[in-house]
C-alpha positions in Angstrom: -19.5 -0.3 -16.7 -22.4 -1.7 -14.8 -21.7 -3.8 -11.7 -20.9 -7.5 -12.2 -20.2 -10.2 -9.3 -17.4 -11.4 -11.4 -15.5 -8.0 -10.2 -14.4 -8.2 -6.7 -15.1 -4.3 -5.2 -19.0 -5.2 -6.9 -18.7 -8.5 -5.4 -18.4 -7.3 -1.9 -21.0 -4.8 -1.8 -23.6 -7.4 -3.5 -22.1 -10.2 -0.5 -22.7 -7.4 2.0 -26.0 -6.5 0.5 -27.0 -10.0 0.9 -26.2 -10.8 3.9 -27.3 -7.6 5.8 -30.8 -8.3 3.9 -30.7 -11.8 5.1 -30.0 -11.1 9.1 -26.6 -10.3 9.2 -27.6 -6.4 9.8 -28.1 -5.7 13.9 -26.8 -9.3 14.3 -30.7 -10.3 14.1 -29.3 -13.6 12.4 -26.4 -14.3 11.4 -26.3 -18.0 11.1 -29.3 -17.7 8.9 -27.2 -14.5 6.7 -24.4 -17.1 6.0 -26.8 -19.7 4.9 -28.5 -17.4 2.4 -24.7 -16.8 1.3 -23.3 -20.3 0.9 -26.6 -23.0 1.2 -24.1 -25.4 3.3 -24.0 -26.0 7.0 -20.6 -27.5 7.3 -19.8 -23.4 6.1 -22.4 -21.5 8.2 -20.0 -23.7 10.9 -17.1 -22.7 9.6 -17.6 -18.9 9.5 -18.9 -19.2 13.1 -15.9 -20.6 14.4 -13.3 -18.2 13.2 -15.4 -15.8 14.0 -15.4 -17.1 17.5 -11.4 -16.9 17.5 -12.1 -12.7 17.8 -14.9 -12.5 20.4 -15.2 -13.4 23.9 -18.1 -15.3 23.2 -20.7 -12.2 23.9 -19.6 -10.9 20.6 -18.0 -8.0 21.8 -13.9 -8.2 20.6 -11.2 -9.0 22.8 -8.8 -6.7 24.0 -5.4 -5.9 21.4 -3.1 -8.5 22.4 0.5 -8.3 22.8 2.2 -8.6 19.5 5.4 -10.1 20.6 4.7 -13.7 19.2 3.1 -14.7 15.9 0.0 -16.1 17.2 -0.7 -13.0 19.0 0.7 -11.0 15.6 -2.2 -13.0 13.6 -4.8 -12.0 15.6 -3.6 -8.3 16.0 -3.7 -8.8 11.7 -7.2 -10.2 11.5 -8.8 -7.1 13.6 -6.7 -4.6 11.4 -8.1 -6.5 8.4 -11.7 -6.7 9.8 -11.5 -3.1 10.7 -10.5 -2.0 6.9 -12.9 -4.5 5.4 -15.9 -3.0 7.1 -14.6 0.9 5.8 -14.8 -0.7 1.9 -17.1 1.7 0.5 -16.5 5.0 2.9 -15.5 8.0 0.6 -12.1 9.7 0.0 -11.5 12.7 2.3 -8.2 14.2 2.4 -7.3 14.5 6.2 -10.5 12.0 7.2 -10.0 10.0 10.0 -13.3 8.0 9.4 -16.9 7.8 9.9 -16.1 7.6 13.8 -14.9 11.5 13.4 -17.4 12.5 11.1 -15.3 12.3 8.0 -14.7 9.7 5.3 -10.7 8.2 4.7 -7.8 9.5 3.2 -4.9 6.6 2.8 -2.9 7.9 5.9 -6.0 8.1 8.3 -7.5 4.2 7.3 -4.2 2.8 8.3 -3.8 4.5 11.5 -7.7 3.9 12.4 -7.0 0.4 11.4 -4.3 -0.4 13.2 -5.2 1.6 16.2 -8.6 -0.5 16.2 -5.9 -3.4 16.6 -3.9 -1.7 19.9 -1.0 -0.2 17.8 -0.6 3.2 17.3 0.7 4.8 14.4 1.8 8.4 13.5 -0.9 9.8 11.3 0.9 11.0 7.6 2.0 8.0 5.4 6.0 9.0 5.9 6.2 9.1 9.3 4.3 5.6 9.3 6.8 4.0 6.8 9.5 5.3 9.2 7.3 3.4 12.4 7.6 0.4 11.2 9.7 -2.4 10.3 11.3 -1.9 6.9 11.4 -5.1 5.1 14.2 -5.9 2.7 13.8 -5.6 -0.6 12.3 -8.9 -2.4 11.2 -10.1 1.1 7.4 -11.6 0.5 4.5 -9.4 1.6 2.2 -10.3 4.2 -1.5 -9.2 5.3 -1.1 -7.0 7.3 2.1 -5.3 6.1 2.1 -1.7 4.9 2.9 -0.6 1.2 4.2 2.4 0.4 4.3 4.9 -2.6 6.6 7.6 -3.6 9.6 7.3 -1.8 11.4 7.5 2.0 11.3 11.3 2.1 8.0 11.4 1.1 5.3 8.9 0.7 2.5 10.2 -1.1 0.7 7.2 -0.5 0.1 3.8 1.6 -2.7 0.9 1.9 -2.5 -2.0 3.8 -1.4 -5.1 2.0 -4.9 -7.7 2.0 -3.1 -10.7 0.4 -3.1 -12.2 -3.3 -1.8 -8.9 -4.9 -4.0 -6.4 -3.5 -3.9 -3.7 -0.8 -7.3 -2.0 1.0 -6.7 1.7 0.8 -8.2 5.1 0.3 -6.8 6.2 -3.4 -8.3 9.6 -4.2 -10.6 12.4 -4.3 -14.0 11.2 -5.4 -13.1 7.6 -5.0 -14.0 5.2 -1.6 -11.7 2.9 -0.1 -11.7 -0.4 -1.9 -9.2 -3.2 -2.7 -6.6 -2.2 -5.5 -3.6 -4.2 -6.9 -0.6 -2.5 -5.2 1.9 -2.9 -8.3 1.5 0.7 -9.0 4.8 2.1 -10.8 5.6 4.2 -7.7 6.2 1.7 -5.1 8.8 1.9 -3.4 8.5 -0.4 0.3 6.5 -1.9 2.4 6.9 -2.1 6.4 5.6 -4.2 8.8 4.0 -2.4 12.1 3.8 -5.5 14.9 7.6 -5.8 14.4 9.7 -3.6 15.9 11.7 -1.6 13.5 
């Protein structure tokens, strides 16, 4: 099929497109990007300010917080989301860490890149993450942030990080690039959350 706007993996390239052609690439201006994007000032605003809440003000990012309240736990989330939103489009490669280490993604290695980019480390094959972290009851309402899992405890196959509405940013396969996918695959079996203790 070709690539519509109305589909949300062709709707984030064409945004990034945009903006990067606009004055968003090298930061030359941003304000200006945003404007292009949305023709409303009261939005350009809006965009600036949260994106305020995750610099120092120079534009360089803060250092990982502590995770031991939720306000801290929210901004921990918003880097380990930023960090896997700017990877959409990086190929599939089994064992790949990321364009940092040469390689492109597989599932395992985006999540621990991710969350590492946040201040948590996480052990680097999808089981031994799912045994990291928190394990959430059964039924108990998924949050960004959160880690799905695939396959079962003894051996997930699989795991993305959960983006909200539905859908999870993750790696998926050979000849593929991490993008956002719906996470109600038959497989799943549980979902953890790293910033709480298990």
């Amino acid at each position: 099929d070709p690539p519509t706007p109305w589909d949300p993996v062709d709707a984030i390239y064409a945004a990034a497109r945009l903006l990067c052609a606009n004055g968003a690439k090298g930061g030359t201006d941003i304000p200006g990007a945003i404007y292009t994007y949305n023709h409303s000032e009261d939005y350009v605003k809006e965009v600036l300010d949260y994106s305020a809440q995750y610099t120092d003000g120079t534009g360089n990012t803060q250092p990982p917080p502590d995770t031991t309240d939720t306000t801290t736990q929210s901004a921990v989330i918003a880097k380990v989301l930023a960090y896997a939103q700017a990877q959409l489009g990086v190929p599939y490669q089994w064992g790949g860490n990321g364009p940092a280490h040469g390689q492109g993604f597989d599932c395992s290695g985006l999540v621990q890149q991710a969350y590492a980019a946040a201040g948590i480390n996480l052990p680097r094959v999808a089981t031994d993450q799912y045994h990291a972290g928190k394990i959430l009851p059964p039924g108990t309402p998924l949050q960004p942030g959160d880690l799905v899992f695939f396959g079962n405890p003894q051996f997930a196959h699989h795991v993305g990080i959960y983006a909200g509405n539905g859908l999870m940013i993750n790696a998926p396969n050979t000849g593929s690039v991490v993008r956002y996918e719906n996470y109600n695959w038959p497989d799943y079996f549980a979902a953890t959350r790293p910033t709480a203790r298990p």
